[in-house]
Every structure is written in C-alpha cells, then in structure tokens.
C-alpha positions as a LaTeX table, in Angstrom:
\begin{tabular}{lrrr}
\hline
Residue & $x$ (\AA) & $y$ (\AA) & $z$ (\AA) \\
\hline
Unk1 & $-0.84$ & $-4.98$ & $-15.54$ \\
Unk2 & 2.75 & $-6.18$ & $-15.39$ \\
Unk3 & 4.98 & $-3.41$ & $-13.39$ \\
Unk4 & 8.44 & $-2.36$ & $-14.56$ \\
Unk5 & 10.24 & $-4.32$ & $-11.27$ \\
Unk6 & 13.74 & $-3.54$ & $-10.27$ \\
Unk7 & 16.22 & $-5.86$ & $-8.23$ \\
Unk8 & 19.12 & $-5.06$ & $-6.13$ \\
Unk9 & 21.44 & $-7.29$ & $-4.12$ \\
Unk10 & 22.02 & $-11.33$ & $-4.11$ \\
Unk11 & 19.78 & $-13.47$ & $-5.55$ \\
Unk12 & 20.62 & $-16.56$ & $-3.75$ \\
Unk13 & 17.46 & $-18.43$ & $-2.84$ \\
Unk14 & 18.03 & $-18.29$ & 0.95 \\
Unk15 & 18.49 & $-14.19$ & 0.83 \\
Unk16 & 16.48 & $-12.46$ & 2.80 \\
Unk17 & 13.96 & $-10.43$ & 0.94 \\
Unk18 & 12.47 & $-6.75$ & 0.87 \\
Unk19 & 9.51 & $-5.33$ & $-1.44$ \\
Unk20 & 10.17 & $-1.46$ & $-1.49$ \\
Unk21 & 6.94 & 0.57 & $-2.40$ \\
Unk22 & 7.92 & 4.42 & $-3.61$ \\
Unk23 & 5.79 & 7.46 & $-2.94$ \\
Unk24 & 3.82 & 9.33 & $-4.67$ \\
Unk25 & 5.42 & 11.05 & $-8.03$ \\
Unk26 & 8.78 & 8.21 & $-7.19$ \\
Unk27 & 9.84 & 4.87 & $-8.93$ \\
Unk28 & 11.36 & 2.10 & $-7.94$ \\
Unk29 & 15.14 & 3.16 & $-8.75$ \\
Unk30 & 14.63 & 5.12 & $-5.76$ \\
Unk31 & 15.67 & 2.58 & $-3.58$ \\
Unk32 & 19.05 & 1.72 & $-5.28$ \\
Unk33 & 21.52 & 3.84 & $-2.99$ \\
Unk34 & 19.88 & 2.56 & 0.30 \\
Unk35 & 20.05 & $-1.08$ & $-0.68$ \\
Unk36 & 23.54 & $-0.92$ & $-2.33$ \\
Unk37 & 24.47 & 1.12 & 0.65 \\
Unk38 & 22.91 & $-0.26$ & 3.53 \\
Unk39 & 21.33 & $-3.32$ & 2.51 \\
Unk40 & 24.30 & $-5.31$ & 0.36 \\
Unk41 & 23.15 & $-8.50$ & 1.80 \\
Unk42 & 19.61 & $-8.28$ & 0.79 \\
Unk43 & 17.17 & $-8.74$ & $-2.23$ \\
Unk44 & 15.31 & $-5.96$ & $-2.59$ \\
Unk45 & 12.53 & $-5.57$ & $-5.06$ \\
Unk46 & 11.08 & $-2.48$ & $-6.29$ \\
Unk47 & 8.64 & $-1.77$ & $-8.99$ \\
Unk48 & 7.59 & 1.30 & $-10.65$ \\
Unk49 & 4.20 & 1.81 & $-9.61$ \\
Unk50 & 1.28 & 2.21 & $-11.85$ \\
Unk51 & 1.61 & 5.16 & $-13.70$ \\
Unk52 & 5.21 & 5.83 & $-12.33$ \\
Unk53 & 8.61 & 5.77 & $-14.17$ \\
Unk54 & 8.30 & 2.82 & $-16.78$ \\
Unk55 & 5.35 & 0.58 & $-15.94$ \\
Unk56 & 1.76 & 1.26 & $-17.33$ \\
Unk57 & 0.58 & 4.40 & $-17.61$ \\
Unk58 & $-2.90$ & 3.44 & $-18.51$ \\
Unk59 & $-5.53$ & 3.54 & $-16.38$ \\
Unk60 & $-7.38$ & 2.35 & $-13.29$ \\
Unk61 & $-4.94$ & 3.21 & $-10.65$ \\
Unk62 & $-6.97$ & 3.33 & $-7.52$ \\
Unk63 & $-5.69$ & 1.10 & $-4.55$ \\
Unk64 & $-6.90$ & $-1.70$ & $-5.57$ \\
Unk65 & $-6.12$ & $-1.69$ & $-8.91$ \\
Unk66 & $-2.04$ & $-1.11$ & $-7.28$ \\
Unk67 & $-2.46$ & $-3.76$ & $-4.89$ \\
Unk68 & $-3.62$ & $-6.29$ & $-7.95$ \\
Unk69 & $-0.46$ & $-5.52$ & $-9.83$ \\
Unk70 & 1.69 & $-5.76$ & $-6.74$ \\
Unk71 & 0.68 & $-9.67$ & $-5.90$ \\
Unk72 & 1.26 & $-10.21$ & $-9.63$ \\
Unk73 & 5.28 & $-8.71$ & $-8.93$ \\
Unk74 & 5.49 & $-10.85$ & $-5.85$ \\
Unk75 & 4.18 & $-14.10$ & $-7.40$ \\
Unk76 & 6.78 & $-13.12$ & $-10.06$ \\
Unk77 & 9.86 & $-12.20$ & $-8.28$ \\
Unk78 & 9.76 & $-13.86$ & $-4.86$ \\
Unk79 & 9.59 & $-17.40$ & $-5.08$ \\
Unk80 & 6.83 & $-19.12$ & $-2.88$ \\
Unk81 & 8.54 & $-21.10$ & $-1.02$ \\
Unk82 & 10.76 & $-18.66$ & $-0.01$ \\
Unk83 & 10.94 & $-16.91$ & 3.71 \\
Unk84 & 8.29 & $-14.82$ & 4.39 \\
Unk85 & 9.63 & $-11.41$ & 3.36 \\
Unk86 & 9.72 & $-7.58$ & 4.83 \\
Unk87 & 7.50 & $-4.88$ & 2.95 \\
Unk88 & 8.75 & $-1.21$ & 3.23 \\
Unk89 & 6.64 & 1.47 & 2.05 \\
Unk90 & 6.66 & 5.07 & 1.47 \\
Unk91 & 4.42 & 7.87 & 1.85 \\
Unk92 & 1.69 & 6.63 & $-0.83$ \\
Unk93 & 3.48 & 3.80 & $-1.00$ \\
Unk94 & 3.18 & 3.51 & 2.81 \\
Unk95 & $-0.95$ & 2.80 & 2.52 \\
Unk96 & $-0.32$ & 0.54 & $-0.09$ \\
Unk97 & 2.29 & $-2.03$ & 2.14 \\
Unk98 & $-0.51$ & $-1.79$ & 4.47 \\
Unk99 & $-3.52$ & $-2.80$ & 2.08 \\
Unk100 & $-1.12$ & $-5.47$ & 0.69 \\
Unk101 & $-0.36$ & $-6.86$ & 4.07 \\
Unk102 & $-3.56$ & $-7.18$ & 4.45 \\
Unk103 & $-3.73$ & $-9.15$ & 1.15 \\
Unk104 & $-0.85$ & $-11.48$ & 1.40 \\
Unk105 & $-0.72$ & $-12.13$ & 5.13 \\
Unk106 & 1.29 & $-15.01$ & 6.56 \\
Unk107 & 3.91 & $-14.26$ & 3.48 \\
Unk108 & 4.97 & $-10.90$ & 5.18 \\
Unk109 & 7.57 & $-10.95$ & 7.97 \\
Unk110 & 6.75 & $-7.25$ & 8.58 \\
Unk111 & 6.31 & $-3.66$ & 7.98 \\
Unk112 & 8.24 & $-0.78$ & 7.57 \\
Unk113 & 6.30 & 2.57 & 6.89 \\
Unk114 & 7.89 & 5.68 & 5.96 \\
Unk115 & 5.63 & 8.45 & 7.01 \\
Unk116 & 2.92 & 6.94 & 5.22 \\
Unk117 & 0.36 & 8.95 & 3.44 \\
Unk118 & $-3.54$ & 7.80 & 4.03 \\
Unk119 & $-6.71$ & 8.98 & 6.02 \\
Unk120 & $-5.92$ & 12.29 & 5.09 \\
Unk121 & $-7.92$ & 15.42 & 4.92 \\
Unk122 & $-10.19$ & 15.32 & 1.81 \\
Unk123 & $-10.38$ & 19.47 & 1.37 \\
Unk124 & $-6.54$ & 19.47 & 1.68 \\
Unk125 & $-5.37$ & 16.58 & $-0.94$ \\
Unk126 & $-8.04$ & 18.44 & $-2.98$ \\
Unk127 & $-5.95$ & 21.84 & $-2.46$ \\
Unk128 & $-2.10$ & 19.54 & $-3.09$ \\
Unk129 & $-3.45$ & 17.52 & $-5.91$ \\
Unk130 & $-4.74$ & 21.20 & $-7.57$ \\
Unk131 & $-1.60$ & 22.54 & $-7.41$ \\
Unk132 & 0.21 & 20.04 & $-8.31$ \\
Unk133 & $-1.24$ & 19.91 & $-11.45$ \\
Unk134 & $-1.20$ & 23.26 & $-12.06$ \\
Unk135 & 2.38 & 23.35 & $-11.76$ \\
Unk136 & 3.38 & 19.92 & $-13.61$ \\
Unk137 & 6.20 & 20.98 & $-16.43$ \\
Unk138 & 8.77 & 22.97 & $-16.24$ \\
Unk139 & 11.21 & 24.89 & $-18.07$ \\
Unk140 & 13.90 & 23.05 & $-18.23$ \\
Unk141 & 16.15 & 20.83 & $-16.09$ \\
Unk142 & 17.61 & 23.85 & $-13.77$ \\
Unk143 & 13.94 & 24.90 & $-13.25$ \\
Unk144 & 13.20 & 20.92 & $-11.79$ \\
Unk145 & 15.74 & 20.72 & $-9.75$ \\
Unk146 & 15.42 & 24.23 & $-8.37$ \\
Unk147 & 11.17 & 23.28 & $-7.77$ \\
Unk148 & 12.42 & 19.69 & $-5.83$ \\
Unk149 & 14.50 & 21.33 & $-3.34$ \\
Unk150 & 12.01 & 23.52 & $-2.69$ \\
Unk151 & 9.78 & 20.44 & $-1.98$ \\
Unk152 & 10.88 & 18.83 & 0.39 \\
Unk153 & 14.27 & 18.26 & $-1.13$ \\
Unk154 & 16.87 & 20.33 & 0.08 \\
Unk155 & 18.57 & 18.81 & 2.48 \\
Unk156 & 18.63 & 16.02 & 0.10 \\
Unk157 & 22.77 & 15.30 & $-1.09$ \\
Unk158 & 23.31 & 16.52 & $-4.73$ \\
Unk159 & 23.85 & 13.06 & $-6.07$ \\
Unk160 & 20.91 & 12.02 & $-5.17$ \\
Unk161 & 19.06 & 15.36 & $-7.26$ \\
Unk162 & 21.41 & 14.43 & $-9.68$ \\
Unk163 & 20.63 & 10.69 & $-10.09$ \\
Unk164 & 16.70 & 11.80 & $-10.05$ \\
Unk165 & 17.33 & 13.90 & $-12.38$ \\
Unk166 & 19.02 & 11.75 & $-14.78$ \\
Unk167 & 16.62 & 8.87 & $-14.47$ \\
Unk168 & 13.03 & 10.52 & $-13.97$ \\
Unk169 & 13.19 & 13.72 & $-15.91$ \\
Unk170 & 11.95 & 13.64 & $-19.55$ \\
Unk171 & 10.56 & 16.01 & $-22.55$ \\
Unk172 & 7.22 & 16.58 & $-22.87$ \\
Unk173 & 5.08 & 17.10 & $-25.96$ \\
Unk174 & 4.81 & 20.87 & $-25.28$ \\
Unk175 & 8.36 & 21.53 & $-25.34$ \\
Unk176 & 9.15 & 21.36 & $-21.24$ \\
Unk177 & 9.95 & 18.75 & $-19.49$ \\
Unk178 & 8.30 & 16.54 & $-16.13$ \\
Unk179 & 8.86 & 13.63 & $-14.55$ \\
Unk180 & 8.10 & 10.32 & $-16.02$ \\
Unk181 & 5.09 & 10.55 & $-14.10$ \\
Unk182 & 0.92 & 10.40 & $-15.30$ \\
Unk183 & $-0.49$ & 13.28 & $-13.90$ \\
Unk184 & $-4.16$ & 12.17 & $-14.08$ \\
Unk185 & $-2.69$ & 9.38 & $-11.77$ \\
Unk186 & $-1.07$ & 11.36 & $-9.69$ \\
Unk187 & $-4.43$ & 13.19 & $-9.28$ \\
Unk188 & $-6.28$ & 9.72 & $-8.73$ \\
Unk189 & $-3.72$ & 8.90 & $-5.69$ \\
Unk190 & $-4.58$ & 11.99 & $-3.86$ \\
Unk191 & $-7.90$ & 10.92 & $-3.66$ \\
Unk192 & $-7.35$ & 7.65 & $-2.82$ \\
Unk193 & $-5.02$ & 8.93 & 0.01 \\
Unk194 & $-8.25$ & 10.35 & 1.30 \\
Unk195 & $-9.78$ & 7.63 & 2.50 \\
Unk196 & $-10.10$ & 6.42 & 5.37 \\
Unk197 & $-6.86$ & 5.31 & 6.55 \\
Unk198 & $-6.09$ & 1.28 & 7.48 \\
Unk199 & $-4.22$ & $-0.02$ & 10.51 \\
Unk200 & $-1.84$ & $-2.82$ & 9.95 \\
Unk201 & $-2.50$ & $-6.53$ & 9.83 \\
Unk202 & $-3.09$ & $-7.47$ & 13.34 \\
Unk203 & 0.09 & $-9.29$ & 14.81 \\
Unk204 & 2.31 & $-8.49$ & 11.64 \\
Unk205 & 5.20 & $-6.76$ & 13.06 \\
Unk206 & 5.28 & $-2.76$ & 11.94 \\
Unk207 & 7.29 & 0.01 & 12.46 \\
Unk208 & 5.78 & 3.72 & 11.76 \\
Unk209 & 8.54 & 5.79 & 10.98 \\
Unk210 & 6.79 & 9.90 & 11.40 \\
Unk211 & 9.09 & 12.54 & 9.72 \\
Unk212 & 8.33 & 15.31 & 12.63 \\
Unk213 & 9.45 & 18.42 & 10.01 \\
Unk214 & 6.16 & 17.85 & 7.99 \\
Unk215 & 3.44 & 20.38 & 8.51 \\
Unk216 & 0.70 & 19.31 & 8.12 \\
Unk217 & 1.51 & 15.55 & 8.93 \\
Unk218 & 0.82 & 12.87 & 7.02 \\
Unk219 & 0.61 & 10.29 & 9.71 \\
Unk220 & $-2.83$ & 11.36 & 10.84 \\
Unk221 & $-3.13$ & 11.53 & 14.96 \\
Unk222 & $-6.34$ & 9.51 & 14.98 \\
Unk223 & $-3.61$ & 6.56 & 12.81 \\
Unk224 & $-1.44$ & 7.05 & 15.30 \\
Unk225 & $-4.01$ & 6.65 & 18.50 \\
Unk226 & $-5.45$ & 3.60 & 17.05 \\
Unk227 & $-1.92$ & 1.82 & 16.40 \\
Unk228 & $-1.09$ & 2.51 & 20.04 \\
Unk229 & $-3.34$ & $-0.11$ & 20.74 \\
Unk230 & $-1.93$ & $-2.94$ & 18.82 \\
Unk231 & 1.11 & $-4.52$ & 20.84 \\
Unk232 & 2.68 & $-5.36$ & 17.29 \\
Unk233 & 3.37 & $-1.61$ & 16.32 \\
Unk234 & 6.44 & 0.37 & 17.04 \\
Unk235 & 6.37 & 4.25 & 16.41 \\
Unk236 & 9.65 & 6.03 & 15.50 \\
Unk237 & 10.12 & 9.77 & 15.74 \\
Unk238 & 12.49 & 11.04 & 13.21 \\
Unk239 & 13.79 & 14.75 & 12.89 \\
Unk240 & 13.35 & 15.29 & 9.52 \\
Unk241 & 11.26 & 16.06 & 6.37 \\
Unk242 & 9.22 & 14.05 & 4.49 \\
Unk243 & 11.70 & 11.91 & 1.96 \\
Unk244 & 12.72 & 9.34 & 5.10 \\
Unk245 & 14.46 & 6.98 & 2.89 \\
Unk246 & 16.62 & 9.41 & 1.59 \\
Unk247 & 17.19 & 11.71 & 4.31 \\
Unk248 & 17.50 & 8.51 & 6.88 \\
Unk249 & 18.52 & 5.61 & 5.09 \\
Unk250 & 21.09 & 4.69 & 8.34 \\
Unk251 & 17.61 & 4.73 & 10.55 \\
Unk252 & 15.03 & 2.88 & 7.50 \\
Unk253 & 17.82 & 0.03 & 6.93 \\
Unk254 & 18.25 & $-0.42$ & 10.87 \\
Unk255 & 14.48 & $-0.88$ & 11.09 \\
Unk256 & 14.06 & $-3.30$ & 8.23 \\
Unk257 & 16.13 & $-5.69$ & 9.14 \\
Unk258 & 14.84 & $-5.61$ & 13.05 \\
Unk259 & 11.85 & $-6.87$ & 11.10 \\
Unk260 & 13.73 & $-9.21$ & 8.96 \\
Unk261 & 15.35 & $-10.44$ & 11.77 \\
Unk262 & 11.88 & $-11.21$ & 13.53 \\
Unk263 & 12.30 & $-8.48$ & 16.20 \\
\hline
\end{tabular}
C-alpha cells in the first residue's frame, strides 16, 4: 500500500538524504521542526506509517507488511542512483529502520535509533496495548492535550503540543475525538514489538540513542549486550524521556549527519 510520504528540505539530486520512521501512535509531520530546524540542508523523507495519520488504515500491519510499504516509498522518493542514504527511526519506528536495513543493505549509509522499541516483554506490551485501548478518545481537545503531557510529554515546548494537536487530532464517530490513529493497529504493533528484537546490519554504521528517564526501558539490556559486540555500533546515553526527537533534536541531528558524513 502506497504511504502518505512527506518531504522537507532541498531536492537537488546531490542532497544528502534521510528516511525518518515515527513511533508508535506518530506520523511523519513529526519530523518537520527538526529538519527545518536542524537539518535545512537535507532531504528528509517521512511517511505516515500504516495505519498512522493519512496513509492506509486497512489492514495487515505487522512488520513485514511496514517494511513492504517502506521499499515501495524509497523506490519512489529516493532516486536509485542516488548516495546511499541515512535511516532514522523512532521507538516503533526504531525496529522497523532496523528490519529495513536489513532489507535494503548497501543503499543505507547508516542508522540512527531513537530509543527503539523491540524485544520487549510480551506480559507488559500486553498490559500498555490494554490500556491504551481502553483509554483511546477523549473528551475534547483540552482533555488530549492534558492526557499527552502526562505521557511522556511534558517537558515537550507548547508549540510542539500545539502543532500535534492541530495536525493529528480529529472527531470521532462517537462524538470525542483521537488521534488520526487505527487503534486495532496500534494494538497489532505492540505485539509485534514483542518479538524478539534484531541487531543491526552487520558493518552498517548505527547509533543507539537510550532515553535514560524511561522506566521500564525500551532498549532491552540483552539489545544492548549483544550490540556491544559489533564494532559498527555506537551507544548514546541521553537524560531524558522517551520522545528523543523532540526533546533532543540538537543531539538526533548531530548524530545523523556523523552518519551521513560516513563517521
């Protein structure tokens, strides 16, 4: 299925090139403030994921199913005979730069992972995809905004809330609104977040960005004791909750283009 795709910065054949993956419950507008802000001089390309913000809602939407639709945006929007290119992922997104590294080899440059989400405890994405379902609408706009700071949000700036707000909040049938979101796919990525969790493409260059305010982690120890081993992998601490790009874009833009520039 053809993703909604959105593209920021120079498109100039020569211009260095990201593919931005959002997390779970995101889209790809997302990225818009970090690459306008810290990323002028690249091309960054970010779809909606499936069953996120405007691309199809319709099922499957397991990993593979994501990773199919991804190739078909990159056949589509980076040229093949351009450089290779950089692929930055987030949480959910995070396991899926890795499975599409895996894909696409020679074509990526490297990784960037923002505390990305996968190998993680089946009884406990049981418990977080429960509740999140239980607790999908709300009110009204106030009622969001007050539920995403207390998600992980609130040290977020306002104009961020605001622009998520804007762009990703929408009426529902029964009168409330959510986020332009499918919740049956939502469910579906919790479980595939459960399995077993994949290690980068051996010699592709990664960074591992772990948000140290998250409790419990997503970047699973035994992840973390297995990409020690692999000379190509760089771990990066970072003081701060879960929403990396947002809450270090200075830090995310420094680390892409170390990978950009072949570092």
């Amino acid at each position: 299925m053809s993703l909604t795709t959105h593209v920021f910065g120079p498109e100039a054949p020569a211009t260095p090139t990201v593919l931005a993956l959002h997390g779970l419950t995101g889209h790809g507008l997302r990225w818009q403030a970090l690459a306008r802000e810290h990323l002028a001089d690249v091309r960054v390309v970010a779809p909606d994921l499936l069953g996120h913000g405007r691309s199809p809602w319709t099922p499957p939407w397991s990993f593979t199913d994501h990773i199919d639709a991804l190739v078909a945006v990159v056949a589509e929007h980076i040229p093949g005979d351009a450089e290779p290119f950089v692929i930055i992922g987030h949480s959910f997104g995070g396991a899926l730069a890795v499975r599409l590294a895996h894909r696409l080899a020679d074509a990526v440059r490297g990784l960037v992972l923002l505390d990305p989400a996968q190998g993680l405890d089946p009884a406990w994405a049981l418990q977080v995809a429960t509740d999140s379902l239980a607790h999908w609408d709300y009110a009204d706009a106030d009622a969001a905004r007050a539920a995403k700071r207390e998600e992980g949000w609130a040290d977020i700036p306002e104009s961020l809330l605001d622009r998520e707000i804007e762009e990703h909040l929408c009426p529902l049938d029964n009168g409330r609104v959510g986020w332009r979101v499918s919740a049956a796919a939502a469910a579906t990525a919790w479980s595939e977040m459960a399995r077993d969790a994949v290690l980068p493409p051996r010699g592709i260059p990664t960074s591992i960005v772990v948000a140290d305010r998250v409790d419990p982690p997503f970047v699973r120890p035994a992840f973390l004791e297995a990409c020690a081993e692999e000379d190509s992998v760089r771990v990066v601490h970072a003081d701060c909750g879960h929403m990396v790009p947002y809450l270090e874009p200075a830090l995310t833009a420094r680390l892409i283009r170390e990978r950009l520039d072949g570092a």
